[in-house]
VOVO-218067 format. One record per residue (C-alpha): x, y negated, z; residue number from 1; residue in one letter. Coordinates in steps of 0.2 Angstrom, whole numbers, plus 5000, padded with zeros to 4 digits. Layout:
N
<atom <X,Y,Z>,NUM,A>
...
END
This chain:
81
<atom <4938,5052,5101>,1,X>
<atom <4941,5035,5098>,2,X>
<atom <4957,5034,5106>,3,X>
<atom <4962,5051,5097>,4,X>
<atom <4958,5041,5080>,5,X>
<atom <4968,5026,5087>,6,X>
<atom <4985,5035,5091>,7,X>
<atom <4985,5046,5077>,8,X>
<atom <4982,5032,5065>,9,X>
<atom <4995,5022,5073>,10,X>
<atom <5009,5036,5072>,11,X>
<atom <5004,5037,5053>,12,X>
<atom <5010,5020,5051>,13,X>
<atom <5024,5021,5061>,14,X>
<atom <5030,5036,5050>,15,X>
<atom <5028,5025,5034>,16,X>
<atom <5039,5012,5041>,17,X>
<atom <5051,5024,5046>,18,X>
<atom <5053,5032,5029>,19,X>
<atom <5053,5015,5019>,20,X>
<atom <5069,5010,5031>,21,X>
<atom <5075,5027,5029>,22,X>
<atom <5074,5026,5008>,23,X>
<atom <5085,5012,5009>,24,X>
<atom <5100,5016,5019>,25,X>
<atom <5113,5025,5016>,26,X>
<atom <5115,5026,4998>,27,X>
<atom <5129,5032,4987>,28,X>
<atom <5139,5025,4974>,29,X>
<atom <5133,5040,4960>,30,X>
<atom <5114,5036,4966>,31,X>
<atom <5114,5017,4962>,32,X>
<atom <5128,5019,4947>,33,X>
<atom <5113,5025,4936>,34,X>
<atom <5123,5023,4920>,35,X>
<atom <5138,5031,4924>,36,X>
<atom <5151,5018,4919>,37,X>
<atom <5159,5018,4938>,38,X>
<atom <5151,5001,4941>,39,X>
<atom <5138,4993,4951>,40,X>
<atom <5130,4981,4940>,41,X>
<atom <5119,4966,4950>,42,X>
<atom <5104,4976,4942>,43,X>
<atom <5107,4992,4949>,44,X>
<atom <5113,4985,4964>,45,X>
<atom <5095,4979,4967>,46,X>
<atom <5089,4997,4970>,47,X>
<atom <5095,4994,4986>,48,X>
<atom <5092,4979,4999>,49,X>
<atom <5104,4981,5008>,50,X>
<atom <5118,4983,4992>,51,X>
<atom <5110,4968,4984>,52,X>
<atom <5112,4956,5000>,53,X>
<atom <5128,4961,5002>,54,X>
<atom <5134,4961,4981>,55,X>
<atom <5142,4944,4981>,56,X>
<atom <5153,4947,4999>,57,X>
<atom <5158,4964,4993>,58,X>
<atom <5163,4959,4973>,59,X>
<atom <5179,4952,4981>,60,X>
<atom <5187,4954,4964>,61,X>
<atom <5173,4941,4956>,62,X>
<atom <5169,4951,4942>,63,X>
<atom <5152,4956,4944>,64,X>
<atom <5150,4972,4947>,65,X>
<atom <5155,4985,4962>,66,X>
<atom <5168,4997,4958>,67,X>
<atom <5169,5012,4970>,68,X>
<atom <5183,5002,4983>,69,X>
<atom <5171,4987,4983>,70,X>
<atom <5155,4998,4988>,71,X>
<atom <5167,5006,5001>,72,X>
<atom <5166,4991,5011>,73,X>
<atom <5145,4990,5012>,74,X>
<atom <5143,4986,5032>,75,X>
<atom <5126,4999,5034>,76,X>
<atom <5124,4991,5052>,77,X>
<atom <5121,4973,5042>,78,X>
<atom <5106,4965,5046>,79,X>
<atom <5109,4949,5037>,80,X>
<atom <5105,4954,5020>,81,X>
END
């Protein structure tokens, strides 16, 4: 029994993980523009981890924000965020 409790309490962490990882890759442009003005602001970007480590290499025009062609470039496979 107690190994029962032990693997099955395991598997429900291990599924936890899996879906916090999951929530946070991929993600769409429309999902983190929450405002709808065809930017990413450093705000919205931050719904995001892996958006939000990457901002300042992928606003190659300096503005500040992420246009559609800018998010285009997001390297999913990143781990250095």
């Amino acid at each position: 029994m107690k190994t029962v409790l032990t693997v099955a309490t395991t598997l429900a962490i291990l599924a936890g993980t899996a879906d916090a990882q999951a929530g946070d890759d991929p993600v769409s442009f429309s999902e983190l523009d929450v405002n709808g003005d065809l930017l990413i602001s450093p705000d919205e970007a931050r719904a995001n981890a892996k958006v939000a480590g990457q901002f300042m290499k992928l606003d190659s025009n300096g503005d500040g924000f992420l246009d559609a062609e800018e998010f285009s470039a997001l390297d999913h496979n990143d781990e250095n965020y």
